[in-house]
Residue, then its C-alpha position, 0 to 999 in steps of 0.5 A: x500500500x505505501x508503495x503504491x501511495x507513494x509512487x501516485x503521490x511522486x506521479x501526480x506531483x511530476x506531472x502537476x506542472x505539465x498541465x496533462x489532460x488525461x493520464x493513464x495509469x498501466x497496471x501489472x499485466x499477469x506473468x507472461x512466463x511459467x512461475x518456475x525455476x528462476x521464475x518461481x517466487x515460492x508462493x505462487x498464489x500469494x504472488x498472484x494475490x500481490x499483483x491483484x492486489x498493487x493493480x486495485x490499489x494503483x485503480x483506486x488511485x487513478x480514479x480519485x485523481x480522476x485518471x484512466x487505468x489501464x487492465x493490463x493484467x486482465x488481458x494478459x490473464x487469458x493467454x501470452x497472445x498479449x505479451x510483447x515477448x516471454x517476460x512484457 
């Protein structure tokens, strides 16, 4: 939550004086790689949860500084044809 609280918070005080007229705020797309080996963060589900997580907190924010949010993780969820390459 503090991250996230954070890094809004340092996004809207850079871009207070460019004067933007919409801001979109990209989530954290699901994993476009198998959660083994070197890729293995040993809770899956919970790394799974974390990511869910970040992205409703990062949704939140955005709407209450009356900014877009961008789902990248729910159309990443069902399947790489998504994924720019193995890890994006």
């Amino acid at each position: 939550n503090e991250t996230v609280d954070r890094y809004m918070d340092w996004l809207g005080f850079e871009l207070a004086e460019l004067k933007m007229s919409s801001v979109v705020v990209q989530g954290i797309p699901f994993p476009g790689y198998e959660l083994t080996g070197k890729f293995d963060p040993k809770d899956k589900e919970g790394f799974l949860r974390m990511i869910d997580m970040v992205n409703l907190k990062l949704r939140k924010a955005a709407r209450e500084r009356n900014w877009q949010f961008l789902d990248v993780y729910a159309a990443t969820k069902a399947g790489t044809n998504w994924h720019l390459d193995g890890l994006h």
